[in-house]
N, C-alpha and C positions, 0 to 999 in steps of 0.2 A: 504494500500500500504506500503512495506516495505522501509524504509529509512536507507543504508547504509550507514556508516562511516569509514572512514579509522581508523583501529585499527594498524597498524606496517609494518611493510616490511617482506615478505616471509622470509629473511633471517634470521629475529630476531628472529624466533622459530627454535630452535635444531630439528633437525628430531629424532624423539623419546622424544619429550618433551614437555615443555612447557613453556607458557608467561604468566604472571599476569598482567594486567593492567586495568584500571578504563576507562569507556567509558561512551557518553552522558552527558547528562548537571545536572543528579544527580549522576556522576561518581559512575557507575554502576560497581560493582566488576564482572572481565571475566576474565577466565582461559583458554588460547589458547590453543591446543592442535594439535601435528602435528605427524601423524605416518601414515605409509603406501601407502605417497604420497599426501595425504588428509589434511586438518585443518579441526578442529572443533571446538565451540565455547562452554563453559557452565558459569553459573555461579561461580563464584574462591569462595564461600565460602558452606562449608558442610552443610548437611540439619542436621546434628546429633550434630556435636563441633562448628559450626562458626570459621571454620578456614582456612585456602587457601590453596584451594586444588589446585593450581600450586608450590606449593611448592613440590606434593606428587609425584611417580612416576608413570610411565605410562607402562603398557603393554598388549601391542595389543590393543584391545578398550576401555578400561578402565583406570582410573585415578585411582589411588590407596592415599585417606586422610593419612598425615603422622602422625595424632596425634591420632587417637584409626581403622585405618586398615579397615573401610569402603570403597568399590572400586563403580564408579559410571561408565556407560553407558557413554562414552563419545558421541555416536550416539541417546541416549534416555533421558540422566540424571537419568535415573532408577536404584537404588543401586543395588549391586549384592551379597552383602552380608554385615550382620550386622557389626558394632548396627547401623545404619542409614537406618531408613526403610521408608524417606521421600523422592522423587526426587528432582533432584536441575534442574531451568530451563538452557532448551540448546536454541540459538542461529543460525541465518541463517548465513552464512557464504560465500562469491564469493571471488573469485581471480582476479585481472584484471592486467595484466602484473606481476610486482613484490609487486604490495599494496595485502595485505587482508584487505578486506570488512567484517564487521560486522552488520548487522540489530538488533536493539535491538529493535525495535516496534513489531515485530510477533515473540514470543519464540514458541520453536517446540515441547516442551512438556510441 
């Protein structure tokens, strides 16, 4: 069963961007992701540099790492192109008024 947390308020993610914050009781690095209406959730650090990828930019469904240019699946965690050819895990995610909800017990990929 998945166990949701409140990670932020809808508002605290830019549309077309993103949030870094630490979630659960081993503060679990998350990289919020909001574009096209939607959030999504993934892991905030690269499978290639170990570095936070909400720092990176975002377009359309992809996070873009700022530090060597690997883009990841914001929907899959799936890289889309090198050097990072490991996925990073993604995250359930529900809305309920203005909270976002994150589950970090069942990751989606």
């Amino acid at each position: 069963m998945s166990e949701f947390e409140k990670a932020c308020e809808l508002g605290d993610i830019p549309e077309g961007g993103t949030l870094g914050l630490e979630l659960g009781p081993d503060d679990t690095p998350v990289c919020l992701v909001r574009t096209g209406g939607e959030v999504f959730a993934l892991s905030d650090i690269c499978s290639h540099a170990e570095v936070n990828l909400s720092e990176g930019e975002v377009e359309d469904h992809t996070v873009e790492c700022w530090l060597h240019g690997s883009c990841f699946d914001i929907r899959t965690g799936k890289p889309t192109n090198p050097p990072a050819t490991q996925p990073v895990p993604t995250y359930k995610v529900k809305i309920e008024g203005d909270e976002v909800l994150v589950s970090l017990s069942d990751t989606e990929s």
